[in-house]
C-alpha positions as CSV (number, residue, x, y, z in Angstrom):
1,X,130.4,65.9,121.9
2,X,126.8,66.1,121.7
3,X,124.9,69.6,120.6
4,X,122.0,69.7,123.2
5,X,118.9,72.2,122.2
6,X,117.2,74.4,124.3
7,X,114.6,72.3,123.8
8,X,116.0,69.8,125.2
9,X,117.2,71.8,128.0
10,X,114.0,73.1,128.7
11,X,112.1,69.2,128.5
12,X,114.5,68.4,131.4
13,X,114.4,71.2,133.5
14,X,110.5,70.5,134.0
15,X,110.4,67.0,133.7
16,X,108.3,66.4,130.5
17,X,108.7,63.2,129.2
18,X,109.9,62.6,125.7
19,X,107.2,60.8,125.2
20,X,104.5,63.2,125.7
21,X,106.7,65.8,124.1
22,X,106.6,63.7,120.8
23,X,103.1,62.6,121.2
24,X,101.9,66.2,121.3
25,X,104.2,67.0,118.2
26,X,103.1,64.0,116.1
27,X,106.5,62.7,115.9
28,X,108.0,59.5,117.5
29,X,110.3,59.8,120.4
30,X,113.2,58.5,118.3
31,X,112.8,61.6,116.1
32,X,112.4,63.8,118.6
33,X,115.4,62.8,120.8
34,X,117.5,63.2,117.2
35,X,115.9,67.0,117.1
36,X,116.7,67.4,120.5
37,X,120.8,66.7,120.3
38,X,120.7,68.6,116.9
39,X,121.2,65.5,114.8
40,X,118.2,67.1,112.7
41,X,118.2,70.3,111.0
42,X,116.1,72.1,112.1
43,X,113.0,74.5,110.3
44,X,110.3,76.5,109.9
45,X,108.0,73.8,110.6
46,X,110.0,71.7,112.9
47,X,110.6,74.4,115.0
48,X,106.6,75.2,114.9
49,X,105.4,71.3,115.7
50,X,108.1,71.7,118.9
51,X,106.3,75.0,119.4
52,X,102.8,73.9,119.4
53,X,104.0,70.7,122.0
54,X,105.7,72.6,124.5
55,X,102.8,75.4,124.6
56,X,100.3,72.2,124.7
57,X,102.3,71.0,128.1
58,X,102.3,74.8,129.6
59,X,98.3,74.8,129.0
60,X,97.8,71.3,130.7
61,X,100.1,72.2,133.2
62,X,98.1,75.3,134.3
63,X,94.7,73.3,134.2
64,X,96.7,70.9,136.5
65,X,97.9,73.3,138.9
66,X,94.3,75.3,138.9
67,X,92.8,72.3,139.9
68,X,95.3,71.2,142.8
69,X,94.8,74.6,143.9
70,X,90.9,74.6,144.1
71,X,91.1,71.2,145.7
72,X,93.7,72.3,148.1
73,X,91.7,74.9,148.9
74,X,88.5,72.8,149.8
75,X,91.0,70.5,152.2
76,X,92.8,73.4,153.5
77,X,92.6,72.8,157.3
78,X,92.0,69.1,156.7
79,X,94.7,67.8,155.0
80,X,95.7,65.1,157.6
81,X,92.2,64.1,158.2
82,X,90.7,60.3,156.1
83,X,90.3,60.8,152.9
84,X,86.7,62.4,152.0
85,X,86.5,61.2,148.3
86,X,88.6,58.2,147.6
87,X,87.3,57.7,144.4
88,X,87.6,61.6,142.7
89,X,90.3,62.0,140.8
């Protein structure tokens, strides 16, 4: 049986990709799905890179969601009405 990580509980439990996860850690996916099932032992620094991704995710994530908000917002008693800027993103 397997030894799954917080970590690894956590990546799942809010859908972030293991490839994001890795990218923002500067490790491959392979390595990180090894850290993840605590195949790798872990250290200081290990335990800092998974850190630093994971609080990199959180930030995006709130710029995300204060942008849905502000757009929702503008469309808020419009939502099923055309489009009104198909190209912004």
């Amino acid at each position: 049986m397997e030894n799954k990580t917080n970590l690894r509980a956590l990546r799942h439990r809010y859908h972030i990709s293991l490839a994001a996860l890795a990218a923002h850690a500067g490790l491959s996916k392979q390595y990180v799905s090894r850290v993840e099932l605590g195949e790798i032992a872990d250290t200081p620094l290990l335990e800092a890179q998974m850190a630093s991704a994971i609080e990199f995710v959180i930030a995006a994530r709130k710029t995300e969601l204060r942008s849905l908000e502000e757009n929702y917002m503008n469309y808020k008693g419009r939502l099923l009405r055309e489009e009104e800027h198909p190209n912004e993103q």
